[in-house]
N, CA, C and O of each residue as an XYZ file, in Angstrom:
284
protein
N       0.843     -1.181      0.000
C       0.000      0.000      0.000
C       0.886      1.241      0.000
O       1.982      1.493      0.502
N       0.133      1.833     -0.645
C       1.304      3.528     -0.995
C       0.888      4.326      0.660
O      -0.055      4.228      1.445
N       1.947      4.977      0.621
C       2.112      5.720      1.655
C       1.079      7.239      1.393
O       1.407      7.914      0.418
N       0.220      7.601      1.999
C      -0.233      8.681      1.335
C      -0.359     10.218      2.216
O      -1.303     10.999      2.097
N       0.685     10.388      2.994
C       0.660     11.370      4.236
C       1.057     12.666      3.404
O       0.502     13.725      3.697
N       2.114     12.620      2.246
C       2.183     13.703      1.476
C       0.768     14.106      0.963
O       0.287     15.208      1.231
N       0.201     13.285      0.307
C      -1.221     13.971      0.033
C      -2.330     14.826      1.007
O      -2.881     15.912      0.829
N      -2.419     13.623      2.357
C      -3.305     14.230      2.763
C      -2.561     15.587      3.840
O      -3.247     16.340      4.531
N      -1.483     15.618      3.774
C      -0.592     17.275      4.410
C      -1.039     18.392      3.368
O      -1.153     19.553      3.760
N      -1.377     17.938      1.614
C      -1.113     18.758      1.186
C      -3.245     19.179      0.935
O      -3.729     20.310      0.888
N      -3.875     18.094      0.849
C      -5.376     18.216      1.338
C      -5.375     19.245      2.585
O      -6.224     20.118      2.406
N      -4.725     19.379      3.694
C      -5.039     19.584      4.763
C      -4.636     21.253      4.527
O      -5.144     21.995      5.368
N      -3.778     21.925      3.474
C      -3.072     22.912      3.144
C      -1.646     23.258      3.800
O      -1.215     24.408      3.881
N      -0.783     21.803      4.382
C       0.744     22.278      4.729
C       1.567     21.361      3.806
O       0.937     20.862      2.874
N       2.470     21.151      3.882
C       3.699     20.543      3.147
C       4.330     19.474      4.583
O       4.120     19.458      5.796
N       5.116     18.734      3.699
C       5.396     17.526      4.790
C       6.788     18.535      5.272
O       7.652     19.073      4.580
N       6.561     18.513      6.815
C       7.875     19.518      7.869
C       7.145     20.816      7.978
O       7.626     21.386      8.957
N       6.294     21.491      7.488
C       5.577     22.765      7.721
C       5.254     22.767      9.091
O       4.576     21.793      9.419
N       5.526     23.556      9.993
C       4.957     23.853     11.292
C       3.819     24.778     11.102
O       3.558     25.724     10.358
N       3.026     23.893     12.431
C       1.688     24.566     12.269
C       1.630     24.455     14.112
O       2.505     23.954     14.818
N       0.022     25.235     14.688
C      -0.575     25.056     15.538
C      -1.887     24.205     15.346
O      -2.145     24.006     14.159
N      -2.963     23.542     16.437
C      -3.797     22.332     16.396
C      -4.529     23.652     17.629
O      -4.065     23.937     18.734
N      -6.224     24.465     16.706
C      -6.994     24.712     17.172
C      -8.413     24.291     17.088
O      -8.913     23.874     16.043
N      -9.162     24.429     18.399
C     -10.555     23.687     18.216
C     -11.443     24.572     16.586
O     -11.170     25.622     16.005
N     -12.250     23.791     16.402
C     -13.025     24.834     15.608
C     -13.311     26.035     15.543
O     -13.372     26.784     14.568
N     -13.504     26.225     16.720
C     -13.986     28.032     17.374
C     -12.801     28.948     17.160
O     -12.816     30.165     17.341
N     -11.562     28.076     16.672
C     -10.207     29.051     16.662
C      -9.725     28.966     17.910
O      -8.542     29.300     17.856
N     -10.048     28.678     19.052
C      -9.314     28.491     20.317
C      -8.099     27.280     19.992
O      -8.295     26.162     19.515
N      -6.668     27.954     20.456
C      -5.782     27.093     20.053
C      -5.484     25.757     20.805
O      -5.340     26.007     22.002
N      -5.356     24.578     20.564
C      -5.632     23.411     21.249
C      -4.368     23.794     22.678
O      -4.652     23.817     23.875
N      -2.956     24.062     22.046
C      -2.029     24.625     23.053
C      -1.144     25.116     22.526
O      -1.458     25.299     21.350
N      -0.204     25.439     22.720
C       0.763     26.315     22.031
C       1.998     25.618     21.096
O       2.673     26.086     20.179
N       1.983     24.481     21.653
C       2.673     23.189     20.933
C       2.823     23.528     19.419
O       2.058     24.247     18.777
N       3.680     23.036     19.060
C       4.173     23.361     17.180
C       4.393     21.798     16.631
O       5.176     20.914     16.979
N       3.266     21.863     15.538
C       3.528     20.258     14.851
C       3.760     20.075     13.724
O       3.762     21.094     13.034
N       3.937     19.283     13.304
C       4.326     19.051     11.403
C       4.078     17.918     10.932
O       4.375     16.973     11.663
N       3.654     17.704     10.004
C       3.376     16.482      9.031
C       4.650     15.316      9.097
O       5.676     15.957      9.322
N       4.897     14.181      9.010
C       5.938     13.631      8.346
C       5.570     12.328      7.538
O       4.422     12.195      7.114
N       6.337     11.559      7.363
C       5.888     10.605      6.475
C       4.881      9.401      7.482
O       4.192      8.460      7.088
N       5.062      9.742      8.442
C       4.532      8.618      9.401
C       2.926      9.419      9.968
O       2.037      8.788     10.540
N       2.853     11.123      9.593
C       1.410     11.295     10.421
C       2.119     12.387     10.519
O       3.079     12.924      9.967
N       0.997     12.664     11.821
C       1.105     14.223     13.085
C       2.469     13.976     13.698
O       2.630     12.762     13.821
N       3.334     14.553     14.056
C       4.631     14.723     15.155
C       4.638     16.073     15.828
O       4.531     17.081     15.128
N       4.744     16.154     17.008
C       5.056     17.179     17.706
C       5.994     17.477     18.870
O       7.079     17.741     18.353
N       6.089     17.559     20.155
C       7.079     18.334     20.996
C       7.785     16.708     21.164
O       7.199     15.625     21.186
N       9.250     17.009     21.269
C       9.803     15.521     22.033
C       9.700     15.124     23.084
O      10.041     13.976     23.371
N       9.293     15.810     23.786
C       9.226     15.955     25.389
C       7.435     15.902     25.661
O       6.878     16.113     26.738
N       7.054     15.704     24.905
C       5.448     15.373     24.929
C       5.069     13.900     25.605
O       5.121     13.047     24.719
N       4.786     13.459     26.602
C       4.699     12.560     26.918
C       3.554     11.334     26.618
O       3.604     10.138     26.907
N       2.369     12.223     25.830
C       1.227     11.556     25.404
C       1.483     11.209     23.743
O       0.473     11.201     23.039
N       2.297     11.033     23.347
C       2.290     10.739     21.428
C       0.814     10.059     21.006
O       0.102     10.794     20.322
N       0.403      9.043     21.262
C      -0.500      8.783     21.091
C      -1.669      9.730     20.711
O      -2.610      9.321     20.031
N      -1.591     10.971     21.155
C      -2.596     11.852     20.986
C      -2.763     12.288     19.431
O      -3.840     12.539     18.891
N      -1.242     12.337     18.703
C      -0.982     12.930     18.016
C      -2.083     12.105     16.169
O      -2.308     12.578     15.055
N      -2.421     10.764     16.852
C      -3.123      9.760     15.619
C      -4.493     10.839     15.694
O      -4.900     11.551     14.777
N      -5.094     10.707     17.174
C      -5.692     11.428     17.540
C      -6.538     12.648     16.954
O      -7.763     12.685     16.841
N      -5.687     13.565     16.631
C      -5.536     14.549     16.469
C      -5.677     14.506     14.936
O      -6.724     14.929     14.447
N      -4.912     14.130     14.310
C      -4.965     13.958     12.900
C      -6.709     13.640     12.350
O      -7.384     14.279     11.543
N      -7.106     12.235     13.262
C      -8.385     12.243     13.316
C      -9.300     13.560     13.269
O      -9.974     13.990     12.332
N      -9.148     13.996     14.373
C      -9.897     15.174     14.495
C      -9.893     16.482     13.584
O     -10.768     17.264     13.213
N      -8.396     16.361     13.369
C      -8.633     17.576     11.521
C      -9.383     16.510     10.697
O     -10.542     16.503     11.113
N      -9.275     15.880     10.007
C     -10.310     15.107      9.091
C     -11.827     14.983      9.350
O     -12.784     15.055      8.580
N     -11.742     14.775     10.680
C     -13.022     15.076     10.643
C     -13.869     16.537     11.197
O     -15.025     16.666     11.601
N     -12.808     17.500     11.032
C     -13.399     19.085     11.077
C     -13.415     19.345     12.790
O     -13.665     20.450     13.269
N     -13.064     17.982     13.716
C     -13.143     19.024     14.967
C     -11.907     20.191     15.182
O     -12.180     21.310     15.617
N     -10.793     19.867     14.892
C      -9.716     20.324     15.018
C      -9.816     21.120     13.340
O     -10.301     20.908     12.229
N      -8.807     22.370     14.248
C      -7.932     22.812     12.626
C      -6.923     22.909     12.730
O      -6.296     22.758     13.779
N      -6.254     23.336     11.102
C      -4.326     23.581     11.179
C      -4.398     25.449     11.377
O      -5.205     26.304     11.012
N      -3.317     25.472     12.016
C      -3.312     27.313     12.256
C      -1.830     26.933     11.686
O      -0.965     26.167     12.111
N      -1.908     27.902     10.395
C      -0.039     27.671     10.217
C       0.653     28.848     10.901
O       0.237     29.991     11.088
N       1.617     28.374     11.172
C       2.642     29.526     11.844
C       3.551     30.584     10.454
O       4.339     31.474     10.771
């Protein structure tokens, strides 16, 4: 199966490594955290102790709860 994270970064309007912010719909920013696309998904802080969130999250832009705020 093809890898397709370049596409949907570029569906989503960033580029794979583009830093962005993760706000609710309303524009309230999820936190101040800075994330980026890579070939594997969402990635964000190293020191983040929940990664898991980050599948999460991806979820939630696709399905419109979340948005990308680019920096």
């Amino acid at each position: 199966m093809k890898n397709s994270m370049k596409e949907v970064a570029d569906l989503l309007g960033v580029r794979i490594g583009e830093k962005f912010h993760i706000k609710f719909a309303d524009g309230e920013r999820l936190c101040n955290e800075i994330y980026y696309f890579t070939e594997n998904g969402i990635t964000g802080p190293d020191a983040y102790e929940f990664q898991d969130d980050w599948d999460s999250y991806l979820i939630r832009i696709l399905l419109g709860e979340y948005e990308i705020e680019k920096i």
